[in-house]
N, C-alpha and C positions, 0 to 999 in steps of 0.2 A: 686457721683462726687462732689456736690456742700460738704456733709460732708467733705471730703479729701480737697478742696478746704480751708474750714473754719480750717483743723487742721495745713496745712501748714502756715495756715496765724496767727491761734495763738503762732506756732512755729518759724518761722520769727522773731513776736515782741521780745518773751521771749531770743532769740538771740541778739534781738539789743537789749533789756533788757541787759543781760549779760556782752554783749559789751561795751555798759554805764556806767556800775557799775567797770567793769577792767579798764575804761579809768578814773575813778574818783578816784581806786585805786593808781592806776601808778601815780595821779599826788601829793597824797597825801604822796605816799612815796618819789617821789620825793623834795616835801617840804620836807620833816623829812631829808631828805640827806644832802637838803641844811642846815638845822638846826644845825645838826650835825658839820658839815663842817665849818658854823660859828663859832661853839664854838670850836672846835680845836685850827680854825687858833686865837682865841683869844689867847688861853693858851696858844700856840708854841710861839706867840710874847711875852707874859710874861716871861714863858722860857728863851727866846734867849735874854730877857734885865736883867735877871738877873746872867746870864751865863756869858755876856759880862760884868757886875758890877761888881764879883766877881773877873776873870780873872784881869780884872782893878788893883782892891783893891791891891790884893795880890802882882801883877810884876810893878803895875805900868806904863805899855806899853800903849801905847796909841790903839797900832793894836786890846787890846781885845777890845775896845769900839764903834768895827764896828759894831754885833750885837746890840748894844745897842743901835745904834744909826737909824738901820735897824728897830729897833721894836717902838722905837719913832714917825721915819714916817708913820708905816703902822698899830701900835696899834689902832689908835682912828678911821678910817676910817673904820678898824675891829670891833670896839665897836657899831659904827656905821650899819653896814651890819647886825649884829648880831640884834641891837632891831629892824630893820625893816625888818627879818625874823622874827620872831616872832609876830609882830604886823602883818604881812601879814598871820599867820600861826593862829593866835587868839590863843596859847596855851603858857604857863609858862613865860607868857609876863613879870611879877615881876622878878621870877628869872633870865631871859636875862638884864635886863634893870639892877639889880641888882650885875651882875656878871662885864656890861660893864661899868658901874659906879667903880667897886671895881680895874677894870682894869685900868682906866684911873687913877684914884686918886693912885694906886702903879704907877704909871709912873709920875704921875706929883708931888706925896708930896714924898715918900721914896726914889724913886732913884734922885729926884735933889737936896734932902738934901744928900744921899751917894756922890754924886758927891761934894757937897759943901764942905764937908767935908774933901773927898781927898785934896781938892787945901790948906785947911788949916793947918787940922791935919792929916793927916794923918795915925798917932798911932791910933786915935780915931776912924778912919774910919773902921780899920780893929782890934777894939774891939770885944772881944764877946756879949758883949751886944747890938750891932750894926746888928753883923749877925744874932742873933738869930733872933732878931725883922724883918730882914727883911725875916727868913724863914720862923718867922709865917705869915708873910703878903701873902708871895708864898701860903705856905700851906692852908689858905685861901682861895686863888683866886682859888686852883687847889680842895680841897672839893668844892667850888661853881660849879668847870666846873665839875667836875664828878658826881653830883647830878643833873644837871642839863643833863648832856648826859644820866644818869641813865634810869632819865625821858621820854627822847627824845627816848631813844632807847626801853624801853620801848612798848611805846606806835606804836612804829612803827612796834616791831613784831606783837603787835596784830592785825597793817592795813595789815602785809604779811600775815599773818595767814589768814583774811578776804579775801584780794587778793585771794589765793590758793584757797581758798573754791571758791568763783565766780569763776576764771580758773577754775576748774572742774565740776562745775555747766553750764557753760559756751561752756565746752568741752562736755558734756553728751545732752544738750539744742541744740548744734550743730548736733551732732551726727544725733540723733533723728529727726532733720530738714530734715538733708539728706537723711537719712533711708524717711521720708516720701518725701521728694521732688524726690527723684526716683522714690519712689513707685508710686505718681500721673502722673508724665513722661510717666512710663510704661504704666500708666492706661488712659493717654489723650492720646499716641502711639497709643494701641490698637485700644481706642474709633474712634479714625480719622483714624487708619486703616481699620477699619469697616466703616465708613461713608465712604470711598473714595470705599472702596470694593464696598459698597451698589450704589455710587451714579455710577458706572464703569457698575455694574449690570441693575441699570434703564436707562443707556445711552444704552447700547446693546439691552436691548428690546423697549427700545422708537428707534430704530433705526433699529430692525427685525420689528415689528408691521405699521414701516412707510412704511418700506421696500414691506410689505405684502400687506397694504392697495393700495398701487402703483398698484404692481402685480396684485390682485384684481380687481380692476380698469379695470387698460387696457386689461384684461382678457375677449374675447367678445365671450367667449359659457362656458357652465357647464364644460366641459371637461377641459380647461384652468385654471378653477377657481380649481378643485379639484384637479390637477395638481401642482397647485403653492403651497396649504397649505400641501402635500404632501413631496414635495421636498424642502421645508423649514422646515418642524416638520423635517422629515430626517438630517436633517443636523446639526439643534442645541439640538434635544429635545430629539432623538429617535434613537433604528438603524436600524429602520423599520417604512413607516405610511402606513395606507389606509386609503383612506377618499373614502365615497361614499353620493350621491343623495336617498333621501327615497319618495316614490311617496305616497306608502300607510304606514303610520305608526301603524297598527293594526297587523301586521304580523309579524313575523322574516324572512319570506322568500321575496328573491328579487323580484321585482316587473317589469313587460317589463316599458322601458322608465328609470329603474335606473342607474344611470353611476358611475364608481368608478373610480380612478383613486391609485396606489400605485410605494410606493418609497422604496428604500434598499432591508434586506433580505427577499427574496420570501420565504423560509421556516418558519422562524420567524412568518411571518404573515399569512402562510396555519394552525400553529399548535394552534395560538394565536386562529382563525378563528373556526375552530373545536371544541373548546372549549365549553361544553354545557352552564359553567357560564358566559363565555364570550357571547355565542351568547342569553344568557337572557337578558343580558343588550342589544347589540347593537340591533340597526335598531326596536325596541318596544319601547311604549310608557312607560315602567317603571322606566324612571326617573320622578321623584315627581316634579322638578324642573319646572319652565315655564321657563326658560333661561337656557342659555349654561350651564351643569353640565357636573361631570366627576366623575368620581370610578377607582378606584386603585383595580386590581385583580393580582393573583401570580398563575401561569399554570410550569407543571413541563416538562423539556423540555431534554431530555437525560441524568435525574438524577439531575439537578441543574436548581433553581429558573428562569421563565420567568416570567417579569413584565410588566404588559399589564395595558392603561391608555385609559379608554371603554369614550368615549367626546357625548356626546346628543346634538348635533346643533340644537336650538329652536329661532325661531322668532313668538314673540306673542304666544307664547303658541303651537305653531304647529313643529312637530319634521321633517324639512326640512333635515335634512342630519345628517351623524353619521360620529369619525371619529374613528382607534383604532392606538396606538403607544405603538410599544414593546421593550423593552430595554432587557438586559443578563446579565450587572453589578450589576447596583444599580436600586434602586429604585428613584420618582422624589423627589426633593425637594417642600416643598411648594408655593415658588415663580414660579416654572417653573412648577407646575400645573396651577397655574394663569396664565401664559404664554401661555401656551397651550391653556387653557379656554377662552382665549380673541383670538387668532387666531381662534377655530373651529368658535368662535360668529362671527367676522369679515368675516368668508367663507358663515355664514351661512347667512349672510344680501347680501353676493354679490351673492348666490346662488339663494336667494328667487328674489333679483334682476333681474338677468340671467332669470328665469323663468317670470319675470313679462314682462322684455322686450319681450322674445319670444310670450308670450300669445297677449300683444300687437300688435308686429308684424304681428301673426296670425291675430289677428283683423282687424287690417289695411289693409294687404293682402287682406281679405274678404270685410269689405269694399268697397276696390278699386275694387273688381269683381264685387261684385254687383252693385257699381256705374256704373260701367263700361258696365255691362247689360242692367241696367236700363235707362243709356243713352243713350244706341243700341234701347232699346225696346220706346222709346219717338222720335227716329228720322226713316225718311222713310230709308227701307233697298234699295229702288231704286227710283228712280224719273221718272216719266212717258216722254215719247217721244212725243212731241208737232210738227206738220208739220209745216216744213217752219221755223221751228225756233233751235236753240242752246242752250240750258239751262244748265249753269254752278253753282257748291254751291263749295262753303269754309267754314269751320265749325271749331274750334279748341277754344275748351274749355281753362278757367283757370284753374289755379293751376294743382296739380300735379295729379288729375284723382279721389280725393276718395270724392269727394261732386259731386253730380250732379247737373248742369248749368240751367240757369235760360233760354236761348235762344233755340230758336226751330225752324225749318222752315218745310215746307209741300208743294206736291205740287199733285193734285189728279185734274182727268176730273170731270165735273159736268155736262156735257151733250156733244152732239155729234161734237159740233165744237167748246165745251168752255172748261176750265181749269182755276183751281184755284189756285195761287201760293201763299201761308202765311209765313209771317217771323213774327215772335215775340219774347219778350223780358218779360219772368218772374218776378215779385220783390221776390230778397232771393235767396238762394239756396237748397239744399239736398232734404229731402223730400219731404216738403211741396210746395217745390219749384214745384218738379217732378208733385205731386200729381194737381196743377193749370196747370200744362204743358199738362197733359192727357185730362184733364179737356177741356183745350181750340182746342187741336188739335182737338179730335174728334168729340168734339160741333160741327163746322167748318166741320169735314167731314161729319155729320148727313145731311149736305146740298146736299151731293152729289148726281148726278142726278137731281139737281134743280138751275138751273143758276140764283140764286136771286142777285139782286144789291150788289156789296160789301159794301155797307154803312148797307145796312137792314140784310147782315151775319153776319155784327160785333154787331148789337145791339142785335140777335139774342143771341149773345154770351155774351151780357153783360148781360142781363138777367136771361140767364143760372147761372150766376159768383152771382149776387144778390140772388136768391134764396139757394145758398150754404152758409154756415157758414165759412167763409177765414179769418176769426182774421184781416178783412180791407189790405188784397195783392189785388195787382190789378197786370196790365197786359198789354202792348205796343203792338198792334198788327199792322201792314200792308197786308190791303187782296186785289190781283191784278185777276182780272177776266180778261182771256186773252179770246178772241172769234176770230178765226182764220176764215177769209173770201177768196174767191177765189182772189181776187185783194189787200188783206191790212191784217193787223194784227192791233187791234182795243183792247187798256187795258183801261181798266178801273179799278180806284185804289182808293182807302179810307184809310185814316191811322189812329189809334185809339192810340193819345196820343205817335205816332211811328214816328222819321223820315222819312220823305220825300223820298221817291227815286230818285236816279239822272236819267237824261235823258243824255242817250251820243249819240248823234248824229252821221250817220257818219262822216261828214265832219260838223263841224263848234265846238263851245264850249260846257261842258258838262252844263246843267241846272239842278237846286233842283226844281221838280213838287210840285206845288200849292195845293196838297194835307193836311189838318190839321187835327186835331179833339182831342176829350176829353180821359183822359186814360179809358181804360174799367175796368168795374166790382168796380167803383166809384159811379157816380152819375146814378140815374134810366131813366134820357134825356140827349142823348149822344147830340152835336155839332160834326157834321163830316159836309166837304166839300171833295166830292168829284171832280177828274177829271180825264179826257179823255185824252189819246195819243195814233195816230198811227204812228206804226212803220215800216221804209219804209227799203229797203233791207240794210242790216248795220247797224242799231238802235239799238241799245241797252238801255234798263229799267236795272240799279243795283239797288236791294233795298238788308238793312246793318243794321245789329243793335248798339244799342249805343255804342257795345264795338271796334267798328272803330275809332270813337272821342273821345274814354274817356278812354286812358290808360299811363295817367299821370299827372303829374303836368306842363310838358313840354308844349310849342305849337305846336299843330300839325296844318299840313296843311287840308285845307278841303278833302270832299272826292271831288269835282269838281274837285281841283284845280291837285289833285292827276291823278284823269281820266284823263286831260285834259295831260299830260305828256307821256302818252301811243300814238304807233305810229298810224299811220291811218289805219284801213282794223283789230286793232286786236280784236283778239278773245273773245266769253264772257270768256271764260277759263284766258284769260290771265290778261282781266281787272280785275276781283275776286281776282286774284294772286300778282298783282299790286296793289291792293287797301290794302289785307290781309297784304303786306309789309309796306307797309309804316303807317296802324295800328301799327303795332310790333314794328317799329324802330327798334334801337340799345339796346332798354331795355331785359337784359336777362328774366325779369319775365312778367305776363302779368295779367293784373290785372284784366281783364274783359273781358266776354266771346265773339265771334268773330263769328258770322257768315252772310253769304254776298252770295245773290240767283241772277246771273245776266244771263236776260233773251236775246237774239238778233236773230232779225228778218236774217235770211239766206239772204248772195249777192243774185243779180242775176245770179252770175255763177254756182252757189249750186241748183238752183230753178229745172233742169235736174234731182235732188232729187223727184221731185213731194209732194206728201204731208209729203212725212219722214221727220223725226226732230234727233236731237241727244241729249243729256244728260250729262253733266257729275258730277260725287259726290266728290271732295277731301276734305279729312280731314285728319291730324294725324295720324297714323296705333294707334293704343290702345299698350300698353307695353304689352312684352310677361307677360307670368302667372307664377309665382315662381315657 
């Protein structure tokens, strides 16, 4: 292109070359015209004053001496014209200047002596020796002008002559221009109708491929995904596809779990399918390739060619999926096997995708069971019946179920009129969390059967927690030793680094017990202060873990201030449920785990109960199981 480029443009000049050269001819023959034209009208006014002399001479009339008198005015101003073509022409300047000298001087010595003459003599005027003289002066003046035009004319055939040749030079230099200035037309036509072809072509697959990747995309099972590249190759590529899922690529045979999904004609693709070269290639590892390849094979199908295009879906190196597209015409183009080759690769990243989600999924499912177990298997499946008393729990873990909670409560007899109720609060979650939570609950129930102080259970247990290797977790515990007597309900409470339980009264405002101490499984000398409350018919002990107070940035209210809102005579059930709310708020998420053990001493009109007690456990139901 750039060659044709450079001959039109030496073709061009060589034209305006040409062009040049005729416009310099043209103006040179124009000079010579003028030349010419000078010396005429020279000689025509000599002519016409000797014409009008003669006519004179002989009649005597004064009328012949109009010409005469005609060439008098316009001789010299013609003598004139005539050297200053010439001098503007640069050529036979002597002989102009010569001729218009020889003109002026017959007009001003021979014919004003012919003239002087008439008026005197007359006879002498119209002597022979008079005319001859003055025919040699004509004949003179008219050899100057004819040598002089000889010249002129002359030289001007040879500028036509030079002319003609450039004209044809000129005409052939054109020609030739044209002849290439189409031919480059045709061939930038072409060129830009191939580039607009090409750029039509990369718009249609930058705009199937987007199209795909979309589809893809929002494609949320295998089946969907093999589906979309299926019925897209069908449409643009092929007039038949099947794409399939490969689980084992060591085989040619299907494997349980693989999915296919196909588009167009069903025979096309049973005969393509049958094929023993066809079935070499697909669904085995004998592409060489680690990425997407493709083979062009030719199957004979009721006497006339089937062209089958066998696609090896690879990510990483691993053959995820296979696709095959059968055509009856033609064969592909090489663009529109890269086409293909980028669509199976695109199926084959959302394929391996598709599978990873799922396997995740599966994980997460599992998971959330096992959390889910193991947070069954860390909390009591029932809470014991304590006489004379109502014991409610609330329990409702964070987040979405698949970490197991740091909080735990217990409540187990320790001897025949006493009970032990534990709330506590893990640092961390999942397993290690779990694994301190086993740790603490059952330290705690080794006690059972031995009603020891709750101050000397908890260091019991921090003890236990120091001789283990815990990467420095410790542990909030509240341990309530209830001792149920004929006349009183009598707790006694130690809290290890745990909030306070509130006291709700029946009738007056709710109190935080004077209870404090060190967190456990910290330091080897714990600070616990313990204390004493009996509980008189209506009293209620709520103890709550930190995740009551602490599930936001917001202010919350205390739990006092919360109980103290509940109406008179209610339930341990309902205070739990009342406290569990106004933890939660209005926040949809919940950032911290929740559980809250509130114990209360039976009215008097319940005491008809005798020593029975009642129990109750709510938490959450667990989500059903996929």
């Amino acid at each position: 292109m750039a060659v044709g480029a450079i001959a039109v443009a030496v073709g061009v000049a060589l034209l305006l070359a040409g062009v040049v050269s005729l416009r310099g001819t043209a103006d040179s023959a124009l000079r010579s015209n003028t030349y010419l034209i000078r010396v005429i009208e020279v000689e025509r006014s000599v002519v016409d004053a000797e014409t009008g002399l003669r006519g004179y001479e002989l009649t005597g009339l004064p009328v012949f001496l109009q010409p005469l008198q005609r060439a008098e005015t316009q001789l010299p101003g013609e003598a004139s014209a005539l050297e200053r073509v010439a001098q503007s022409d640069g050529a036979y300047v002597s002989q102009a200047n010569a001729l218009a000298d020889a003109a002026n001087a017959y007009l001003a010595g021979y014919v004003a002596t012919r003239l002087r003459q008439m008026a005197h003599d007359p006879a002498a005027a119209r002597s022979a020796a008079v005319v001859l003289q003055g025919k040699a002066v004509l004949d003179n003046i008219r050899a100057r002008t004819a040598a002089l035009e000889a010249v002129v004319s002359a030289r001007q055939s040879t500028r036509d002559q030079a002319a003609h040749g450039s004209a044809d030079r000129a005409v052939d230099e054109g020609i030739v221009v044209l002849v290439l200035v189409t031919l480059m037309t045709l061939l930038l036509g072409g060129i830009l109708g191939r580039l607009l072809l090409r750029r039509e072509r990369e718009r249609d697959r930058a705009a199937l491929l987007a199209e795909a990747s979309i589809k893809l995309d929002r494609s949320s099972s295998m089946a969907e995904v093999l589906n979309c590249l299926a019925e897209i190759a069908d449409r643009r590529l092929s007039d038949a596809c099947l794409a399939r899922t490969v689980i084992n690529d060591e085989t040619a045979e299907p494997q349980p779990g693989d999915e296919a999904a196909a588009s167009g004609d069903a025979e096309l693709l049973a005969v393509a399918d049958a094929d023993p070269v066809v079935a070499a290639l697909s669904r085995t590892s004998n592409f060489r390739s680690e990425a997407t390849a493709s083979e062009q094979l030719t199957v004979e199908h009721h006497g006339a060619p089937l062209h089958v295009l066998v696609l090896s879906c690879r990510v990483q190196g691993q053959l995820v999926a296979d696709a095959m597209l059968v055509r009856k015409k033609k064969n592909w183009r090489p663009g529109e096997i890269e086409e293909a080759t980028e669509l199976a690769f695109r199926m084959a990243l959302a394929v391996q995708a598709r599978g990873l989600q799922a396997a995740t999924e599966a994980a997460a499912t599992r998971s959330e069971q096992t959390a889910q177990t193991l947070q069954q298997s860390l909390l009591p499946q029932a809470m014991p019946s304590i006489p004379s008393c109502e014991l409610a729990v609330r329990f409702s873990p964070a987040g979405a179920g698949d970490l197991v909670g740091g909080d735990f409560y217990d409540a187990f007899a320790v001897g025949p009129d006493r009970w032990a109720i534990v709330v506590g609060d893990v640092c961390g979650k999942g397993a290690a969390a779990a694994a301190l939570t086993a740790l603490a609950r059952w330290t705690l129930r080794s006690l059972a059967g031995r009603p020891v102080p709750p101050d000397d259970a908890l260091r019991f247990l921090n003890d236990a927690m120091l001789r283990e290797d815990l990467a420095k977790r410790f542990i909030t515990v509240a341990y309530l030793l209830v001792h149920v007597r004929p006349d009183d309900v009598l707790v006694t409470v130690a809290c290890g680094g745990h909030p306070a339980p509130t006291f709700v009264p029946a009738s007056g405002p709710p109190t935080s017990l004077a209870a404090r101490g060190d967190l456990i499984g910290v330091w080897p000398q714990l600070r616990l202060d313990t204390c004493e409350t009996r509980l008189a018919p209506g009293d209620t002990l709520v103890v709550y873990t930190d995740g009551v107070t602490d599930q936001g940035p917001e202010p919350q209210p205390s739990p006092e201030h919360t109980l103290s809102h509940c109406p008179p005579g209610a339930s341990a059930a309902d205070l739990a449920v009342a406290l569990e709310r106004a933890a939660r708020g209005s926040s949809p998420t919940q950032r911290d785990d929740i559980a809250i053990v509130a114990l209360q001493r039976c009215a008097e009109d319940d005491q008809s109960l005798g020593n029975s007690g009642s129990s109750a456990v709510t938490a959450p139901p667990p989500p059903p199981a996929p």
